[in-house]
Every structure is written in C-alpha cells, then in structure tokens.
C-alpha positions in Angstrom: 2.2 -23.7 -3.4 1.2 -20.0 -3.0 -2.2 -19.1 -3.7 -3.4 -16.4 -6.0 -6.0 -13.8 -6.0 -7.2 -11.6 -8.9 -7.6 -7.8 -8.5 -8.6 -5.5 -10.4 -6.8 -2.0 -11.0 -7.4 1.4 -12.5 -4.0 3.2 -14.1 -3.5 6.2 -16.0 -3.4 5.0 -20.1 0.2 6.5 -20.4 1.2 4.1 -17.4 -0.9 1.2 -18.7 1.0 1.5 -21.6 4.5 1.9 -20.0 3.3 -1.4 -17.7 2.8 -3.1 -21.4 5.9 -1.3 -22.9 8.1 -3.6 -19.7 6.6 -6.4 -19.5 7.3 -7.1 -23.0 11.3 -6.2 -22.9 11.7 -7.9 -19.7 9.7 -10.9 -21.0 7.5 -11.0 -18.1 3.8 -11.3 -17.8 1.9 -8.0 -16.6 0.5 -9.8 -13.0 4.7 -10.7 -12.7 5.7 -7.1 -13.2 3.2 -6.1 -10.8 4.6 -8.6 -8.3 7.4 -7.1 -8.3 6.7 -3.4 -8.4 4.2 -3.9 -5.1 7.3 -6.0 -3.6 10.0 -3.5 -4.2 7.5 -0.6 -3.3 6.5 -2.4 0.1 10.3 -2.8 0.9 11.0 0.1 0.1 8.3 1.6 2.3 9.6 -0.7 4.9 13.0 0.4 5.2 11.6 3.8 5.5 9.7 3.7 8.5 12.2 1.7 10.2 14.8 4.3 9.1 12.8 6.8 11.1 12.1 4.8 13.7 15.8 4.1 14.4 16.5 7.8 13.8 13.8 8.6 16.9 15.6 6.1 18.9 18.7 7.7 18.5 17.1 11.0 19.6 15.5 9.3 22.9 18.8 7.6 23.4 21.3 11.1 22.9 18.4 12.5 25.6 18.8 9.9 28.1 22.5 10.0 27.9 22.3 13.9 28.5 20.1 13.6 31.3 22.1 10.8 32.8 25.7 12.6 32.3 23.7 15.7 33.9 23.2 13.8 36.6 26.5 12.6 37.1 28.2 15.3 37.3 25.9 16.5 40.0 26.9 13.7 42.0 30.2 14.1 41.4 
C-alpha cells in the first residue's frame, strides 16, 4: 500500500476553479486530478529530455562516422 503525503499548493483562482470545474465532470477527487496532471507532466518532461538526449547522440554518432570514413579513405 502506497503511502501518502499532504502538500500544500498556491494556484491562480481562475485555475483553482478550472481544477474544481474537472474534477467534478471527471468524477474524481482534486488530490486524484492532481495525481495525474504531475504524472502526465513528469512523463511528459521525461520523454523530452531523452528526446534530446537521443538527438545529441545522433549528432556524436553522424561525427564519428565522418571522422572514421575520413579516415578510410585515407588509408585506402
């Protein structure tokens, strides 16, 4: 069983409101919405790095391969 932990947050009133506003017509308590919008959020943040990460690889990996065909040739 997962422990919990209580927080305390400061919104905007609008968002407050919109936070209320969903939790009611998705029938979910406001801690359960938040639970979700941190999860989503941190995957989403997630994805992102290692979408950059992987895109710097790339980069590291097309400059390797040029050095190494350079070199190649000049053996050939």
């Amino acid at each position: 069983m997962r422990s919990k932990k209580k927080v305390s947050l400061t919104l905007d009133e609008d968002l407050c409101s919109d936070i209320e506003k969903a939790a009611e017509t998705f029938n979910l308590a406001k801690s359960q919405l938040a639970q979700k919008a941190f999860r989503l959020w941190l995957k989403k943040e997630t994805e992102a790095l290692m979408a950059k990460g992987y895109e710097e690889m790339a980069e590291e990996d097309k400059a390797f391969a040029e050095i190494t065909f350079q070199a190649q040739r000049e053996v050939m």
